[in-house]
BALOBA-1460 file (C-alpha; in Angstrom, 3 decimals):
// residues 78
<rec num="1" residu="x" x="4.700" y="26.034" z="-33.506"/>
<rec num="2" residu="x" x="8.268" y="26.085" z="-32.464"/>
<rec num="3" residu="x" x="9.552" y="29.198" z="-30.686"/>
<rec num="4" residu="x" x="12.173" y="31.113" z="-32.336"/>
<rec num="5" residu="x" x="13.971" y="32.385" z="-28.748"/>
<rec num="6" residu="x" x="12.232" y="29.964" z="-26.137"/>
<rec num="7" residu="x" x="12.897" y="26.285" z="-27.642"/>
<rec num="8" residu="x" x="16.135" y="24.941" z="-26.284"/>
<rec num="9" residu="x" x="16.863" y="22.968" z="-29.460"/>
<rec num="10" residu="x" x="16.505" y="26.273" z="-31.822"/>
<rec num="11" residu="x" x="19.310" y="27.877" z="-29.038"/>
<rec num="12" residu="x" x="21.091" y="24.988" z="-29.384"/>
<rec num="13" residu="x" x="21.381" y="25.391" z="-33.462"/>
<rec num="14" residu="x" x="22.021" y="28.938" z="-33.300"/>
<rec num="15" residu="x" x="25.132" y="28.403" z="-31.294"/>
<rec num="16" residu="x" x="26.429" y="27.125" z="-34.233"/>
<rec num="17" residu="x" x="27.289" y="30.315" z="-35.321"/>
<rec num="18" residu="x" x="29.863" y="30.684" z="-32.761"/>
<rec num="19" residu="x" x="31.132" y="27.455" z="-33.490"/>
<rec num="20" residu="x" x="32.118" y="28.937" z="-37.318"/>
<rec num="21" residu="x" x="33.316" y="32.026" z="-36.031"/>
<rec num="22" residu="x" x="35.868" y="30.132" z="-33.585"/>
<rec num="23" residu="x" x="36.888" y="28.289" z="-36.165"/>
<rec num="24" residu="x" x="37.384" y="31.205" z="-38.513"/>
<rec num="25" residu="x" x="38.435" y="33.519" z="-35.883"/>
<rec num="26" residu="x" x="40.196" y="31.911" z="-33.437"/>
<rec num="27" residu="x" x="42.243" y="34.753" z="-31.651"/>
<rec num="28" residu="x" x="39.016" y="36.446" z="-31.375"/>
<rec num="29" residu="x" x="38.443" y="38.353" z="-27.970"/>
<rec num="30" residu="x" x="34.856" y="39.817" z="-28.691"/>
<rec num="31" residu="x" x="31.446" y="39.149" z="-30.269"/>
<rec num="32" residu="x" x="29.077" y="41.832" z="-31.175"/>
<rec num="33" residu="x" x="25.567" y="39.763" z="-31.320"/>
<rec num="34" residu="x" x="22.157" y="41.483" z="-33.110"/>
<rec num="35" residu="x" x="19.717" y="40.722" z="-30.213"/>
<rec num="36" residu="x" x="15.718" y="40.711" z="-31.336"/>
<rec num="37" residu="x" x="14.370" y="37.995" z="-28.932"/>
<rec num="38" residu="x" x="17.666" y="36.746" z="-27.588"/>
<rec num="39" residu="x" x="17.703" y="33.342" z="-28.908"/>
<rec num="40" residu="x" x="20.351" y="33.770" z="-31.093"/>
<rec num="41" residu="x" x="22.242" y="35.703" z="-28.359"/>
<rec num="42" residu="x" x="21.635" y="33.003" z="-25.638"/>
<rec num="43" residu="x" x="23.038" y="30.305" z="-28.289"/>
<rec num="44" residu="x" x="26.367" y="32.038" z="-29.337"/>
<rec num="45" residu="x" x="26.604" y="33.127" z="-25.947"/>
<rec num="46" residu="x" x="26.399" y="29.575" z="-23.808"/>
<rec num="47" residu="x" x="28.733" y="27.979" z="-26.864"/>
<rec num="48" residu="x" x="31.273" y="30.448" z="-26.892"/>
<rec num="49" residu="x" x="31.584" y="30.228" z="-23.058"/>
<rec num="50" residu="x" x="31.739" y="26.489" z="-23.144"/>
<rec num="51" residu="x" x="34.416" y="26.721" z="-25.495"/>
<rec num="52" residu="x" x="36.606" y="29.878" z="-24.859"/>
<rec num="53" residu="x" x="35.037" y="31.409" z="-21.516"/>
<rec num="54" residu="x" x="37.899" y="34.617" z="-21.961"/>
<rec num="55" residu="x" x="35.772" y="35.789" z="-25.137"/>
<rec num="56" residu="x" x="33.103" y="38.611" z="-24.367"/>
<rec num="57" residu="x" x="30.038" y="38.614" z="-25.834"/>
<rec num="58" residu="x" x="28.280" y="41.667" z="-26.184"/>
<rec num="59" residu="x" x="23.978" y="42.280" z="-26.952"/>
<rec num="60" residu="x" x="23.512" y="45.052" z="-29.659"/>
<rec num="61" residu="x" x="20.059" y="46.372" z="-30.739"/>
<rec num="62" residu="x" x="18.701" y="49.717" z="-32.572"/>
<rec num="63" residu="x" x="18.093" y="52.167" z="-29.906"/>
<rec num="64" residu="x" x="14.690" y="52.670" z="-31.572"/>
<rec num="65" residu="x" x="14.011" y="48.633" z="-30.771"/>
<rec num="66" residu="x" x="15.191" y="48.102" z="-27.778"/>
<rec num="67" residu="x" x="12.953" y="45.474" z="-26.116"/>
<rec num="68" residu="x" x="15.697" y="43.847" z="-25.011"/>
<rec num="69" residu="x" x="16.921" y="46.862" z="-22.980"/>
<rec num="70" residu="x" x="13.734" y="47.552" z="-21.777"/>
<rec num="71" residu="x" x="12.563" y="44.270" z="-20.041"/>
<rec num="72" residu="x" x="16.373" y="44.496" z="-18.487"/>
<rec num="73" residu="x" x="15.352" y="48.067" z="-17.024"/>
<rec num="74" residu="x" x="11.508" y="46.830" z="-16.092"/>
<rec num="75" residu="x" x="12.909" y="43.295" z="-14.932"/>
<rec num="76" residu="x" x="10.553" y="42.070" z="-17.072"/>
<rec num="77" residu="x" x="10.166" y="40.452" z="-20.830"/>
<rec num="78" residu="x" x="8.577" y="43.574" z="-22.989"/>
């Protein structure tokens, strides 16, 4: 099985998301990223820093699913 959030190849492709929206976007000053597991967050995130650090990229998540939220409260992964 390959993890969808833990496999540093899978982070790797979903940081080409970023890549598109630089290229698409490219005064953009903020990303808004859907956070489940965080794969997809830690990908866009470590790309668009690599490639425009001044950018902020920002975790969102339904406040009725916020595992995300909660391990960073509990310091651990819920």
């Amino acid at each position: 099985m390959v993890h969808p959030n833990q496999e540093p190849a899978v982070i790797a492709g979903q940081g080409t998301i970023a890549l598109e929206v630089l290229n698409q976007v490219p005064l953009v000053d903020a990303l808004v990223v859907p956070v489940g597991g965080g794969g997809m967050l830690a990908g866009i995130a470590i790309t668009v820093k690599a490639l425009k650090p001044s950018v902020k990229v920002y975790a969102a998540e339904p406040s009725n699913a916020d595992d995300c939220y909660q391990s960073k409260l509990k310091g651990k992964l819920m």
